[in-house]
PLY file of the C-alpha trace (Angstrom):
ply
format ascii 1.0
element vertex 56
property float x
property float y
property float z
element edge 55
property int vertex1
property int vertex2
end_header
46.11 7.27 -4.43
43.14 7.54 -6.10
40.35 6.92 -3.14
42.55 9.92 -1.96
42.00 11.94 -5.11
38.26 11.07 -5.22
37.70 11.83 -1.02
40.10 15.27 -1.35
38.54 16.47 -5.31
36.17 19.00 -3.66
39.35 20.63 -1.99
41.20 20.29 -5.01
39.12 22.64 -7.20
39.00 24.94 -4.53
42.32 24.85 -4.04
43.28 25.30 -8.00
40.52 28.16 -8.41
42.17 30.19 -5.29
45.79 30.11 -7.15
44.51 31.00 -10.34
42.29 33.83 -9.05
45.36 34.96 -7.13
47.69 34.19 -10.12
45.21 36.62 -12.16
45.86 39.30 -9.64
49.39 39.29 -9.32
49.31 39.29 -13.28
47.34 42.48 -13.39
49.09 43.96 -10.63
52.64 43.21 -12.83
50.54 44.92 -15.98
49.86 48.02 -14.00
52.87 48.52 -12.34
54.68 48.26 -16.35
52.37 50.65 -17.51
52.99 53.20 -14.71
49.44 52.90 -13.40
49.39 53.47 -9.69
47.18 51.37 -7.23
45.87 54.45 -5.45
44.79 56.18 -8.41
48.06 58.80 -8.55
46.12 61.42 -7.82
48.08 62.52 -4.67
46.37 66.09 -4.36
43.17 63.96 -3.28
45.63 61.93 -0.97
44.77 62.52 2.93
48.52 62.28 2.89
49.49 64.28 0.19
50.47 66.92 2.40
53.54 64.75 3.66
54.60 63.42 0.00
53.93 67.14 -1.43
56.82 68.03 1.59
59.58 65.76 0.04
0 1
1 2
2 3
3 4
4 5
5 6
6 7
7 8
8 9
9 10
10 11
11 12
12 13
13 14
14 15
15 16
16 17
17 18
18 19
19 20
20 21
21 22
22 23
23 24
24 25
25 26
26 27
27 28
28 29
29 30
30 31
31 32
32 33
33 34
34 35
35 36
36 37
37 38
38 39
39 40
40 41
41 42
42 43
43 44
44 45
45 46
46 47
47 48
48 49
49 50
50 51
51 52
52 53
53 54
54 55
């Protein structure tokens, strides 16, 4: 177990930063979304397709 640990540690730590950069995001993403901010911006006006949701 550990010659396995010691040949795989470089994948390890790459591994473990990749899920907590992508933990981070998902986080922020959650925070956003709670405090009503939109991904886009919400400026739909500005929107190429804020004729269609201006229409509904």
């Amino acid at each position: 177990m550990l010659t396995w640990l010691s040949q795989n540690i470089g994948t390890i730590i790459v591994l473990l930063v990749v899920v907590l950069i992508v933990a981070a995001i998902v986080k922020s993403m959650r925070r956003d979304k709670k405090n009503g901010k939109s991904s886009c911006g919400g400026n739909c006006a500005a929107c190429r397709g804020g004729c269609v949701h201006a229409q509904k």
